[in-house]
GUTIVEX-718247 format. One record per atom (N, C-alpha, C, O): x, y, z. Coordinates in pm, whole numbers, padded with zeros to 5 digits, always signed. Layout:
N
XYZ...
This chain:
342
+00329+00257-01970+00271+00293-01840+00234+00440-01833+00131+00493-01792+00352+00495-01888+00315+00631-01909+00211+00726-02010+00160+00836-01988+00204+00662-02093+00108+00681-02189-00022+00735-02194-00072+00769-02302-00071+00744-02103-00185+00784-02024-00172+00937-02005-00273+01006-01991-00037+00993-02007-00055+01155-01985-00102+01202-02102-00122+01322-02083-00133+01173-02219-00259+01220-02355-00395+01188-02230-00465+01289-02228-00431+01117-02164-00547+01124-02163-00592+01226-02032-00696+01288-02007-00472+01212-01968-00493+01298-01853-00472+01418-01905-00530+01512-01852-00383+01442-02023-00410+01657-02069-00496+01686-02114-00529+01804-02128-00585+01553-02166-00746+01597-02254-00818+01630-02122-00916+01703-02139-00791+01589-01975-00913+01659-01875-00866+01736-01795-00942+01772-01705-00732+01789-01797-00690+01905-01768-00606+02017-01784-00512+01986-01858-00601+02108-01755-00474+02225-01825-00379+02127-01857-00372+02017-01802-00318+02161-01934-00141+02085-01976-00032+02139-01875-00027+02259-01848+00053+02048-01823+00140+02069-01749+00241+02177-01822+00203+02214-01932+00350+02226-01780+00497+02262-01853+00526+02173-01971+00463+02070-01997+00625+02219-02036+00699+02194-02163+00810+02066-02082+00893+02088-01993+00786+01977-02125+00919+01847-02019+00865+01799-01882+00953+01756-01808+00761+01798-01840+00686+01764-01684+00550+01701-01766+00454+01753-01824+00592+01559-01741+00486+01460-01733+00456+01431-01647+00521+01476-01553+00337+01334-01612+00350+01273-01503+00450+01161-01423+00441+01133-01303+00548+01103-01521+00620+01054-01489+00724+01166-01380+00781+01113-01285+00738+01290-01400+00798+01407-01337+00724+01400-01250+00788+01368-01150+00584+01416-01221+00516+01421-01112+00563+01351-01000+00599+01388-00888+00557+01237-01057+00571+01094-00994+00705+01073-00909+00692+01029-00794+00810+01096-00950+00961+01123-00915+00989+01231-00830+01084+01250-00755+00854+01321-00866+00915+01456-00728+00835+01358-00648+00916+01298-00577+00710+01313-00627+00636+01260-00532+00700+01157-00468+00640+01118-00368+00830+01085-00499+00858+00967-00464+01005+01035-00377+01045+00977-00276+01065+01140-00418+01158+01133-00364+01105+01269-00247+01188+01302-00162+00984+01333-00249+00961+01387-00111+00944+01279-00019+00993+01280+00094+00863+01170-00076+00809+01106+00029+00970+01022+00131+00981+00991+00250+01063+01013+00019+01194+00933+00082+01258+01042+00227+01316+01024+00334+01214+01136+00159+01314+01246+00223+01244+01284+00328+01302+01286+00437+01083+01328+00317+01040+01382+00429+00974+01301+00475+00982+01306+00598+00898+01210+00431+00731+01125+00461+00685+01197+00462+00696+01290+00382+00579+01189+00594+00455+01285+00588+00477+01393+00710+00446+01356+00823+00534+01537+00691+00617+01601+00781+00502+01659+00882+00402+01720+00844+00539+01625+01040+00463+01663+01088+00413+01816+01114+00300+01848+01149+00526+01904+01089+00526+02061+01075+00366+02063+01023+00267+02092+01090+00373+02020+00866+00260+02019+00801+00110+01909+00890+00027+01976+00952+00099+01822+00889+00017+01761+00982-00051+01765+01107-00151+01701+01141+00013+01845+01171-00027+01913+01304-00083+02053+01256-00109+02135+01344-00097+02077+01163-00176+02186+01121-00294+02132+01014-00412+02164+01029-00264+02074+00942-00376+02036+00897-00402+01868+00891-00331+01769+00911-00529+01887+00857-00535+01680+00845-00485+01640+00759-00476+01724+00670-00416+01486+00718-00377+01393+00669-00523+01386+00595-00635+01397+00645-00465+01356+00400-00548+01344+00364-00629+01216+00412-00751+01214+00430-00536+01103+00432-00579+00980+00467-00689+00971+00615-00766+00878+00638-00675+01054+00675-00777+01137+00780-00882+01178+00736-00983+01172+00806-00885+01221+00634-01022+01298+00604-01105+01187+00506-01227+01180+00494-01024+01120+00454-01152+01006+00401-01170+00912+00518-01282+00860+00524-01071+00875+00629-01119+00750+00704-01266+00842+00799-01349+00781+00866-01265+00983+00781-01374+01023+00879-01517+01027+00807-01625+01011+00864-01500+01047+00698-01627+01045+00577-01644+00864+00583-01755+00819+00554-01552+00781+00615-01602+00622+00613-01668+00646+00739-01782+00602+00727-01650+00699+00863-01658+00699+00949-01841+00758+00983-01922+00710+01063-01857+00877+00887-01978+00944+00906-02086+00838+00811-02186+00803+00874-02079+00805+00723-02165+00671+00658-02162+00554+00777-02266+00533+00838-02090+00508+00797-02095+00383+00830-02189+00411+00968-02276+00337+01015-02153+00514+01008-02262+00563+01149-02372+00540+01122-02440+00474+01200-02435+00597+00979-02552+00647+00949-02628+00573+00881-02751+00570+00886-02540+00495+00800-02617+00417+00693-02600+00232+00682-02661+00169+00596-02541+00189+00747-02496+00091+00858-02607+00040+00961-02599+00042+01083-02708-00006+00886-02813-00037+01025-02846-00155+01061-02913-00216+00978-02814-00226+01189-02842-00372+01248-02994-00463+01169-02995-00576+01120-03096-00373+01179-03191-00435+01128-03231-00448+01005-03313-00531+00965-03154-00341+00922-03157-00359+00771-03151-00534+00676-03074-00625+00708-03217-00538+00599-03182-00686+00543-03057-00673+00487-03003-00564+00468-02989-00820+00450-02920-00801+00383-02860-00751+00284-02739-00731+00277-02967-00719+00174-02972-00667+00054-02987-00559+00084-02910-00486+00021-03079-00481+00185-03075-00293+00226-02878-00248+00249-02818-00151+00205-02816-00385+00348-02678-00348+00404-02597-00327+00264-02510-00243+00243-02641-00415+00184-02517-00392+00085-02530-00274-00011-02441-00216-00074-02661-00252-00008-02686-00121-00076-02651-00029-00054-02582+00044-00126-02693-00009+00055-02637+00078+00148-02441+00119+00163-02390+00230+00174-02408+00053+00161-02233+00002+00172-02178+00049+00040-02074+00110+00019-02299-00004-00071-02210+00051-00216-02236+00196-00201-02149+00283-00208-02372+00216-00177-02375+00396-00178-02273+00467-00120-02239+00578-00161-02215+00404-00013-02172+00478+00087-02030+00468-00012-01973+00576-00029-01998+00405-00047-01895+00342-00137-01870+00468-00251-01779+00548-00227-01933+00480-00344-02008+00553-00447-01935+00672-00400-01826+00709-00444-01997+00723-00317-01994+00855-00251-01868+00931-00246-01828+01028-00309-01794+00824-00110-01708+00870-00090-01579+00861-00176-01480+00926-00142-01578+00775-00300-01460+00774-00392-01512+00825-00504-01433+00859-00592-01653+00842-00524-01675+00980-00600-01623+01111-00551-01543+01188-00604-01690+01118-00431-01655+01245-00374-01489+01290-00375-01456+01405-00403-01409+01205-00346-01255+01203-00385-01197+01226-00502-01097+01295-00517-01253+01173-00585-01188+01254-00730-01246+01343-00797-01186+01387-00896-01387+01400-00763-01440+01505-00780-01331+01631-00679-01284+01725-00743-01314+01625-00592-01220+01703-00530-01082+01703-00550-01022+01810-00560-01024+01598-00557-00900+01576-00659-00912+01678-00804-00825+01760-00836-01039+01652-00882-01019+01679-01012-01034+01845-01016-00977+01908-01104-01122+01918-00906-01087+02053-00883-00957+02105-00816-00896+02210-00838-00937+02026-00747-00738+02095-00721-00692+02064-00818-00688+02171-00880-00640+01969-00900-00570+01933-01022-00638+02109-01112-00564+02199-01151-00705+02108-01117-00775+02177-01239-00699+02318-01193-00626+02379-01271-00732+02376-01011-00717+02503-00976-00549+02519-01020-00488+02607-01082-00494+02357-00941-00308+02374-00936-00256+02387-01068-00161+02465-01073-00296+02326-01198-00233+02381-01330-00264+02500-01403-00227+02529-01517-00352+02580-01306-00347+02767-01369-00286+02806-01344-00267+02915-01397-00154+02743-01194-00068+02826-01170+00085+02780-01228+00108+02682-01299+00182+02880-01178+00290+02845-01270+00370+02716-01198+00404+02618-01265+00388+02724-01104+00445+02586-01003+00332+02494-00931+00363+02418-00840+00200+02507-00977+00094+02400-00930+00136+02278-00940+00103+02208-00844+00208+02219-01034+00276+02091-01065+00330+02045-00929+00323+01929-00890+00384+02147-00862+00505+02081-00732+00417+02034-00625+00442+01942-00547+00280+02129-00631+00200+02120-00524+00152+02002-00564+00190+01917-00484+00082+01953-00653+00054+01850-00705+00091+01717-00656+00025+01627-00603+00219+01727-00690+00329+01609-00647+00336+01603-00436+00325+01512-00355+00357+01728-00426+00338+01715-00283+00235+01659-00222+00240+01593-00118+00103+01696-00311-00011+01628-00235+00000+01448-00232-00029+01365-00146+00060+01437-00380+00086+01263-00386+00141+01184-00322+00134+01066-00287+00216+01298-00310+00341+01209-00190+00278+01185-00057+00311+01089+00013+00184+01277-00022+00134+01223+00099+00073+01097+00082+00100+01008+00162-00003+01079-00006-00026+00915-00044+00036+00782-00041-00012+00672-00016+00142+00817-00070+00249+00697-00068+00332+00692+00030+00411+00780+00066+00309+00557+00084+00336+00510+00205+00508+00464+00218+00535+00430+00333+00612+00457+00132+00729+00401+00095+00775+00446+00273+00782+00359+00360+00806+00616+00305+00880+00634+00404+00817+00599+00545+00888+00594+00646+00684+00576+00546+00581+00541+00709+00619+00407+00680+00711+00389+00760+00599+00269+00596+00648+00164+00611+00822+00119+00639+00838+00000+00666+00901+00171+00636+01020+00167+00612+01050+00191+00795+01105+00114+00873+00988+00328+00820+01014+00365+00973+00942+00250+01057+00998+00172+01133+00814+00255+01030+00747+00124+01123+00846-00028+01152+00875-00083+01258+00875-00058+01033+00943-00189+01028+01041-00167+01090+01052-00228+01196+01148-00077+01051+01280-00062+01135+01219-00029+01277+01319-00028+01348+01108+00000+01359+01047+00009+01482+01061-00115+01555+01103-00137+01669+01015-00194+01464+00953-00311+01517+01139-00371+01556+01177-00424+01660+01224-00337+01432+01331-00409+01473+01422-00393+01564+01499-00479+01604+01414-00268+01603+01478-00177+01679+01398-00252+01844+01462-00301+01936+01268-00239+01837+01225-00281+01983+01224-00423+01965+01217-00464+02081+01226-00514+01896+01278-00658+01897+01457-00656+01940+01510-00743+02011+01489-00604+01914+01696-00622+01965+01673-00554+02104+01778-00554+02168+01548-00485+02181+01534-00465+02325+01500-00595+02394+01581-00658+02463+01395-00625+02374+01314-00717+02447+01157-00758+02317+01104-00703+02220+01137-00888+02401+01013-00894+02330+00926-00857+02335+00851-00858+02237+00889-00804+02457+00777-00709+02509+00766-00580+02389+00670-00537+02325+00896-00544+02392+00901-00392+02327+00882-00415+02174+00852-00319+02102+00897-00543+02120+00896-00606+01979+00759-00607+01989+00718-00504+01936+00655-00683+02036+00523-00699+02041+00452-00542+02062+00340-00534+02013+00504-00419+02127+00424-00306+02140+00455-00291+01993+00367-00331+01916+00606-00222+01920+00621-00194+01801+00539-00270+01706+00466-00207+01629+00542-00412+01702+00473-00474+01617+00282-00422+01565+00235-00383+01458+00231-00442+01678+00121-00398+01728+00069-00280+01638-00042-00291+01586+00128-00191+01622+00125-00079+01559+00055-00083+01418-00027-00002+01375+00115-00213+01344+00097-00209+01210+00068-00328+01187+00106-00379+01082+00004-00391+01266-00058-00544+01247-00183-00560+01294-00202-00506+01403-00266-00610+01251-00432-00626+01381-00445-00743+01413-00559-00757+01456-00366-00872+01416-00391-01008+01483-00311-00924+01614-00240-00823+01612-00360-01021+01736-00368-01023+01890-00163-01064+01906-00105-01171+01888-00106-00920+01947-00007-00961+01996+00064-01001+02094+00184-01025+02080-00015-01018+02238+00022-01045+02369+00113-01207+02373+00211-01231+02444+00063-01277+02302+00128-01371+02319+00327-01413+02194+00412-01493+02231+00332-01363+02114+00389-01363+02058+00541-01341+02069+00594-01233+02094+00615-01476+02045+00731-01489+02049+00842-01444+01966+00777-01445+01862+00912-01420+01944+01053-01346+01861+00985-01356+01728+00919-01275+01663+01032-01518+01699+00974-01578+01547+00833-01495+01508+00809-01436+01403+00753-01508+01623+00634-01470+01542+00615-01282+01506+00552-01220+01420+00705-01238+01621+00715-01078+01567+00729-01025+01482+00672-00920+01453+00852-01116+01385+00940-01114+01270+00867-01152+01162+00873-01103+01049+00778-01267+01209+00758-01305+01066+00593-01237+01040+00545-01238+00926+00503-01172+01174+00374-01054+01140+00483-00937+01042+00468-00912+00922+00586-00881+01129+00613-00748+01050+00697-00799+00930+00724-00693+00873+00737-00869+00878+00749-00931+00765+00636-00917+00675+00621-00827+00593+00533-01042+00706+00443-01004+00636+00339-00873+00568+00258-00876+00475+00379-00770+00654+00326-00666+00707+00374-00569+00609+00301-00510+00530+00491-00556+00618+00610-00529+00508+00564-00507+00376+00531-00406+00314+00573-00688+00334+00542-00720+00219+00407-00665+00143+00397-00607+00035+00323-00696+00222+00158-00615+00206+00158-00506+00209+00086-00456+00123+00221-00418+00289+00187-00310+00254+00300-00225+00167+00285-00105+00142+00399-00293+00129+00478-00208+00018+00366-00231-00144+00364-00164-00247+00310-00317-00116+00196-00340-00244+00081-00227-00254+00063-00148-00347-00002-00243-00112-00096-00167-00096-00117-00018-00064-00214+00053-00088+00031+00020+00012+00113+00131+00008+00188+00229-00049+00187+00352-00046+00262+00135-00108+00374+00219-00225+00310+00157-00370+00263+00240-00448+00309+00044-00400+00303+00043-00527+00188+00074-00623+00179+00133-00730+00070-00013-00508-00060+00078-00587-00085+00203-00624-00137+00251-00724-00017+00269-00481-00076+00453-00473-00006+00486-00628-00072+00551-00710+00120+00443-00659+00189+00469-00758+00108+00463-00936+00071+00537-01027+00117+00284-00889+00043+00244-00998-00073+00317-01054-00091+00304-01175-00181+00416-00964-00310+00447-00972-00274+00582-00992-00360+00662-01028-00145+00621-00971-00135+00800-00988-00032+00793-01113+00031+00895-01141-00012+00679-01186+00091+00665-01329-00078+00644-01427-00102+00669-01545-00127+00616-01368-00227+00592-01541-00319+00727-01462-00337+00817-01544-00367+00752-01350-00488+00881-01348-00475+00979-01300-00572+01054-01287-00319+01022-01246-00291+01139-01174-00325+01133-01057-00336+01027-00994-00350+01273-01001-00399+01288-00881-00511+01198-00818-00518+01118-00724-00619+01263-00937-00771+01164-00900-00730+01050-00920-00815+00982-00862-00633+00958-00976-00675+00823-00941-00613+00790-00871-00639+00670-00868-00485+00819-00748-00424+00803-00625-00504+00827-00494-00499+00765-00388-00584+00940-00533-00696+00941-00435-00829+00850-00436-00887+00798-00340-00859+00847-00576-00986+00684-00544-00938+00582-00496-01013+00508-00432-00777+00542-00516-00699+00436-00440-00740+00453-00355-00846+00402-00317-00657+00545-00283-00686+00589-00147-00780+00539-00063-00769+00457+00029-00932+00632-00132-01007+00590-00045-01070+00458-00058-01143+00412+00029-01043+00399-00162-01072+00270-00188-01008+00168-00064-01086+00092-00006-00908+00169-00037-00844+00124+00040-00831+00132+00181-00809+00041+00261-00852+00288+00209-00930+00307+00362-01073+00244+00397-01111+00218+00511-01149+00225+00271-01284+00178+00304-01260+00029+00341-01326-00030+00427-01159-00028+00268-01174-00150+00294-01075-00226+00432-01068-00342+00475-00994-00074+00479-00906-00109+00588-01036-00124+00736-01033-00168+00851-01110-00076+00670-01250+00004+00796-01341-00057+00802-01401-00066+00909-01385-00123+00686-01541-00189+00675-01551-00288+00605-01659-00346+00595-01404-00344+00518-01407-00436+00501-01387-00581+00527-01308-00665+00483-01529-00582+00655-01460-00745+00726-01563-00824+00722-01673-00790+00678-01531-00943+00770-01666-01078+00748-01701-01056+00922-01718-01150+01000-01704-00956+00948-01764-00941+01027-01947-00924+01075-02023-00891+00984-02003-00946+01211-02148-00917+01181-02181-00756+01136-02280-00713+01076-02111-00712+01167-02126-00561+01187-02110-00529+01024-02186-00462+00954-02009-00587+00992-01968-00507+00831-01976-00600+00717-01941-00574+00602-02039-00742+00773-02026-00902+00677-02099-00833+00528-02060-00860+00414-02200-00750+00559-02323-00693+00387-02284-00547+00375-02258-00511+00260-02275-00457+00472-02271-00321+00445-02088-00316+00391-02063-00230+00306-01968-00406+00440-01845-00402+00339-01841-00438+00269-01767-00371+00198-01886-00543+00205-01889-00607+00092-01831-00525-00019-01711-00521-00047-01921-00462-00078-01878-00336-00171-01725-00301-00146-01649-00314-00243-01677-00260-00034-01564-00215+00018-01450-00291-00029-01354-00244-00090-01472-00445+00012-01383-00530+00012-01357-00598-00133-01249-00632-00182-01481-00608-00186-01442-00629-00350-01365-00573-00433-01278-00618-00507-01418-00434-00410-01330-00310-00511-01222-00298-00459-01131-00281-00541-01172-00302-00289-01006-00302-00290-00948-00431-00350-00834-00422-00397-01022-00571-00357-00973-00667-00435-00960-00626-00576-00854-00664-00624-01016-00577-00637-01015-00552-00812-00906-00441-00827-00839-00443-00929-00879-00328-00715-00776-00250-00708-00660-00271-00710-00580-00220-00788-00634-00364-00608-00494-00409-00595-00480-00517-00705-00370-00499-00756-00536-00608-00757-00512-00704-00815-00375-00700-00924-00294-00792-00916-00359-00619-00997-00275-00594-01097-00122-00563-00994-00013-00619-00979-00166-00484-00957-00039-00385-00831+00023-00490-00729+00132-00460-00682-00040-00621-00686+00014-00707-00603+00137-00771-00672+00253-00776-00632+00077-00822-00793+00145-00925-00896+00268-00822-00927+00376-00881-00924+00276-00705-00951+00384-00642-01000+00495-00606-00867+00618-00609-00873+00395-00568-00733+00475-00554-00625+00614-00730-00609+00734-00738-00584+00502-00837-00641+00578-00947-00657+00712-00966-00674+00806-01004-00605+00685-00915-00831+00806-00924-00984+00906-00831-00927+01027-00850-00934+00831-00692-00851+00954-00609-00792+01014-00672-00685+01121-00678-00746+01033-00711-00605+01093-00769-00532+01184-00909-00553+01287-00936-00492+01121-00984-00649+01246-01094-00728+01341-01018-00835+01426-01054-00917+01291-00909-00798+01402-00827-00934+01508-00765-00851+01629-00768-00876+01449-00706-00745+01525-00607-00660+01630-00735-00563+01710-00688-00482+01623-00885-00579+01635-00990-00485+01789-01045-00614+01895-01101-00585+01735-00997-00757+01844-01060-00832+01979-00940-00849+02090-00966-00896+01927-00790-00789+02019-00702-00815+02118-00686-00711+02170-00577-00685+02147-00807-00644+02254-00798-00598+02246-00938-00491+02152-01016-00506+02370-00968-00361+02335-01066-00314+02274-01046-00196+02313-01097-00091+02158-00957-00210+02051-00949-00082+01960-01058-00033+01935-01089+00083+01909-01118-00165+01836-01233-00137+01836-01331-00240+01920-01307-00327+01751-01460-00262+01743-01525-00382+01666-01533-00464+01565-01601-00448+01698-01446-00608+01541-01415-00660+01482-01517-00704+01361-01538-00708+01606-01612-00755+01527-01743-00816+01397-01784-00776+01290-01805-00833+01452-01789-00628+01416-01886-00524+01235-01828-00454+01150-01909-00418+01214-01675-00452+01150-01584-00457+01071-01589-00539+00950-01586-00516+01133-01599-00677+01011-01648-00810+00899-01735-00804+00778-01717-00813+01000-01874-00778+00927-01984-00761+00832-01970-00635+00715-02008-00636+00891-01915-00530+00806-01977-00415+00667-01874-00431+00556-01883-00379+00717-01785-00516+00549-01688-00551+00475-01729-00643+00362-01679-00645+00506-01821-00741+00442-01885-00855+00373-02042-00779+00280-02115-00814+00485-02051-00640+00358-02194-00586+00285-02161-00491+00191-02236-00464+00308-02018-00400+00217-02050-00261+00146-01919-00257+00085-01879-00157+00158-01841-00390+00098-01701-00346-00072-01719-00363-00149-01635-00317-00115-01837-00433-00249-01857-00427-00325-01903-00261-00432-01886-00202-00190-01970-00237-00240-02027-00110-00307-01950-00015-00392-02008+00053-00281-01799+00010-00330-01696+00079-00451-01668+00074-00508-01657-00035-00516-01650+00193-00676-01625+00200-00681-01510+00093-00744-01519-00012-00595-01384+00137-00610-01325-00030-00605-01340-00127-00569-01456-00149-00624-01275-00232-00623-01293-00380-00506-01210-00421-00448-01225-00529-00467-01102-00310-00321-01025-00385-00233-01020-00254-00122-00969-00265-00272-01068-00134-00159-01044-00053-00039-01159-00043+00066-01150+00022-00070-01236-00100-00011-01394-00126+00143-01344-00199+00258-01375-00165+00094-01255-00312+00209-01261-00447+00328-01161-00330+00436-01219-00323+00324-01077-00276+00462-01002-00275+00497-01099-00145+00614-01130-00121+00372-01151-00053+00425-01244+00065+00521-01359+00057+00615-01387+00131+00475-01419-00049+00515-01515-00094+00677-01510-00142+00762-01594-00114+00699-01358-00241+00826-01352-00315+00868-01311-00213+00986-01344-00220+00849-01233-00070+00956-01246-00004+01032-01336+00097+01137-01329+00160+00917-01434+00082+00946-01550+00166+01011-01658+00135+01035-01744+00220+01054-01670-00005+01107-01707-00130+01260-01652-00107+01364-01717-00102+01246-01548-00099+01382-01447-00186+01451-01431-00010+01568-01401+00016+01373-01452+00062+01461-01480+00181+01538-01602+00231+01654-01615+00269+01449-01677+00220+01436-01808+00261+01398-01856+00331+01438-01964+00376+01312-01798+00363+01202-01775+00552+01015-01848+00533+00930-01824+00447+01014-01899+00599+00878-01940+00644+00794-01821+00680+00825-01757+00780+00680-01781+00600+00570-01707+00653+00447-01758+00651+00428-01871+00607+00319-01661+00710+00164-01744+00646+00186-01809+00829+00242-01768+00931+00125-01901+00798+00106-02016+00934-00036-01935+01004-00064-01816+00995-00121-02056+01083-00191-01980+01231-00143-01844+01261-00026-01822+01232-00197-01768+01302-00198-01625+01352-00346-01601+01457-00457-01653+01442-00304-01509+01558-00407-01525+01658-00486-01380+01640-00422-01276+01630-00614-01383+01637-00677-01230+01640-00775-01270+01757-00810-01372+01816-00811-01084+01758-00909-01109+01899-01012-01193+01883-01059-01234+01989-01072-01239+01767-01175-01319+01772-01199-01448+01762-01304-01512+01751-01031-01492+01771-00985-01644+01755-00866-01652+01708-00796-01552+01691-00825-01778+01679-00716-01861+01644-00758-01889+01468-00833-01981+01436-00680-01772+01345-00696-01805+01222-00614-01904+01154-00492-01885+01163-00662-02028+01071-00562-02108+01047-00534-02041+00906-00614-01977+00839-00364-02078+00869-00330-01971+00740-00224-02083+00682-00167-02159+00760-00202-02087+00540-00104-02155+00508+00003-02118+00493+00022-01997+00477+00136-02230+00494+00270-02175+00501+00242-02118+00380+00142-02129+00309+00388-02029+00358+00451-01979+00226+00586-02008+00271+00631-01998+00385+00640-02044+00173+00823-02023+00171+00834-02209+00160+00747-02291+00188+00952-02229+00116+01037-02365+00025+01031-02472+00165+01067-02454+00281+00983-02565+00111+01057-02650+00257+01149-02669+00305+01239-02713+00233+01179-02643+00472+01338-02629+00528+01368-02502+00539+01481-02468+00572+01251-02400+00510+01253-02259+00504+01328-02252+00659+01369-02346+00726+01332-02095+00693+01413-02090+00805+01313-02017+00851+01217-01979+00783+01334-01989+00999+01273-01929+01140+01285-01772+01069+01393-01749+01015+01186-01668+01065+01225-01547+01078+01278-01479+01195+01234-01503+01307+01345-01418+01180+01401-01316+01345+01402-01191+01253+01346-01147+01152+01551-01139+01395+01542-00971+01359+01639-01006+01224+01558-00984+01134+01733-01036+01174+01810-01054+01107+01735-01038+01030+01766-00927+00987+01611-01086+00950+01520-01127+00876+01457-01009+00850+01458-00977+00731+01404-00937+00923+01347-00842+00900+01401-00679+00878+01341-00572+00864+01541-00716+00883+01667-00604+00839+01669-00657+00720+01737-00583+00649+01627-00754+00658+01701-00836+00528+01563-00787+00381+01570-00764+00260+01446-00792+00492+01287-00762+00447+01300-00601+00402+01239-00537+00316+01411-00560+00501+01386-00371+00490+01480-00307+00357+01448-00225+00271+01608-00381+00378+01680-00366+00259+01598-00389+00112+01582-00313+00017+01549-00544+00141+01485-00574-00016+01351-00491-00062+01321-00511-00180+01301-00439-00019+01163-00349+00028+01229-00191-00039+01166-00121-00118+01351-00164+00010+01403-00014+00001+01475-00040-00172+01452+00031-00269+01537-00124-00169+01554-00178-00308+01512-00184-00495+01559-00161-00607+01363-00245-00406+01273-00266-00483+01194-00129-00515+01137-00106-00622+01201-00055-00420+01152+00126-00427+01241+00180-00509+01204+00251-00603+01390+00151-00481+01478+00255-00562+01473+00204-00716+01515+00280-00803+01418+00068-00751+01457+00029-00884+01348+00094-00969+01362+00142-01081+01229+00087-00890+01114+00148-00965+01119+00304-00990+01082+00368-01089+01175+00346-00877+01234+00540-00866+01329+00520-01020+01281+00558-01127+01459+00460-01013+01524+00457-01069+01460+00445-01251+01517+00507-01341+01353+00367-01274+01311+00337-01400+01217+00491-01460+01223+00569-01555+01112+00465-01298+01065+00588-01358+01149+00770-01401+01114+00851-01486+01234+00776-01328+01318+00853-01356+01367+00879-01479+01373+00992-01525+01416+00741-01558+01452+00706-01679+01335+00775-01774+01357+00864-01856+01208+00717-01745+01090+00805-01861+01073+00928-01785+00990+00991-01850+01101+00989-01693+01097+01170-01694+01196+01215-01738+01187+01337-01747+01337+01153-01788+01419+01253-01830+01421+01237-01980+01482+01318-02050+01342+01111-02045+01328+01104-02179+01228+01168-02215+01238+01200-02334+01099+01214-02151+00972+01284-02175+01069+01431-02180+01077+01492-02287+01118+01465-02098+01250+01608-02030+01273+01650-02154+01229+01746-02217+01398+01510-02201+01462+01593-02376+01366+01563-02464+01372+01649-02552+01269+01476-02491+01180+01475-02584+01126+01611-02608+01099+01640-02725+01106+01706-02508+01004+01806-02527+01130+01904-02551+01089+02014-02591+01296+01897-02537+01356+01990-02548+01383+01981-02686+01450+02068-02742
């Protein structure tokens, strides 16, 4: 996995004597545990994740046009596409370049990554949701709301539990593990083409009229992005499910090897699935958005159980788990890269 830092010192200064990117990676993972994304810093400047959703924001204004044909929209959509995740690792690849002339650029480095990875904003959200579910349901449905886009007004206990469940699951993939995955083989620049790969497709990638030709582009490439990173988010979680008696990984395995296809996605199925598995909980089903009633298939064993709050304390553990095992491994290749170089 690591292997890739030969190709990343051929395009930029060489780090320190013992600081790979696997080092990178481990400071980046344990700021993000410790601080997230500190608002001290944020209220002063923008979130990088801010500054690409506003560049989606200035295309899609501009180049986004009702009367365009089909074939102008999608053109249009890849350019816009092009652009802005060019434009991202072209700017990535000049900070990388400026931060290793200096003697501690490395830390800055890692700091910037960490803003990328979502491990500590998912962790707080979910425990939100659980925290205002043990109030009332009202207060479960505002928390929920937050980090879900199907229509929550109507939604009962079960269904609170089992959106931020799902919610969970998806985005420890699309969140933590990709940003990871994409900054272990390309560094900086390739956590940031994630990035914006993934904002484009949080923004414009819908079958909608508005975005059905001009996302397209959007929505493919976050499919080809995540694809690898879902399947592994999966495996992490039946692993993190067998390291102790949190959940059942067996059980997690299987139910991701039968129903993770079932998902309208192509990668949100695999970690949904293993946790619906490794719990023993029913997810997937109907879900309501503003523009209707979506029909969705179950996931989880038959006889699965009701999600609640219990469930989604059970989702947060295996989630925090599955973070520390991967911290924990990668750690293992920064301190062997460490004495290798001593």
């Amino acid at each position: 996995m690591f292997t890739t830092d030969l190709l990343i010192s051929s395009l930029f200064p060489p780090l320190p004597d013992g600081v790979g990117i696997a080092t990178l990676l481990l400071l980046a993972l344990i700021i993000d545990r410790l601080a997230g994304d500190p608002m001290i810093l944020y209220r002063r400047l923008p979130h990088p994740v801010v500054l690409i959703g506003r560049a989606v924001s200035y295309f899609a204004a501009r180049c986004n046009k009702a009367g365009h044909s089909p074939r102008r929209q999608i053109a249009a959509g890849a350019m816009s596409w092009l652009l802005i995740v060019g434009g991202g690792i072209a700017i990535a690849i000049l900070i990388v370049t400026g931060l290793r002339a200096l003697p501690f650029g490395w830390t800055i480095e890692a700091l910037l990554a960490s803003s990328l990875i979502a491990g500590r904003s998912l962790r707080d959200h979910v425990a939100s949701v659980q925290a205002g579910l043990a109030r009332s349901t009202e207060a479960g449905r505002t928390a929920v709301g937050h980090i879900v886009g199907r229509d929550t007004a109507d939604l009962d206990p079960p269904g609170i539990a089992r959106a931020a469940i799902e919610s969970a699951a998806e985005n420890f993939s699309d969140g933590v593990i990709a940003p990871i995955f994409w900054f272990a083989l390309f560094g900086l620049p390739g956590i940031v083409a994630y990035k914006a790969i993934n904002t484009l497709d949080s923004m414009i990638g819908y079958r909608t009229a508005q975005y059905l030709y001009f996302g397209r582009c959007a929505a493919r490439a976050d499919d080809l992005a995540n694809w690898l990173p879902a399947r592994i988010s999966g495996l992490l979680l039946c692993l993190a499910a067998a390291s102790g008696k949190l959940a059942d990984a067996r059980n997690g395995w299987r139910v991701m090897r039968r129903d993770a296809r079932l998902h309208a996605s192509p990668n949100a199925g695999w970690p949904e699935a293993a946790m619906a598995g490794a719990l023993g909980i029913a997810l997937g089903g109907p879900r309501s958005y503003p523009g209707g009633v979506h029909e969705a298939a179950w996931l989880g064993a038959p006889g699965a159980q009701i999600a609640d709050a219990n469930a989604i304390a059970a989702a947060r553990k295996l989630i925090d788990r599955a973070e520390l095992l991967l911290t924990a491994g990668i750690a293992l290749v920064a301190a062997g890269m460490f004495f290798q170089a001593g």
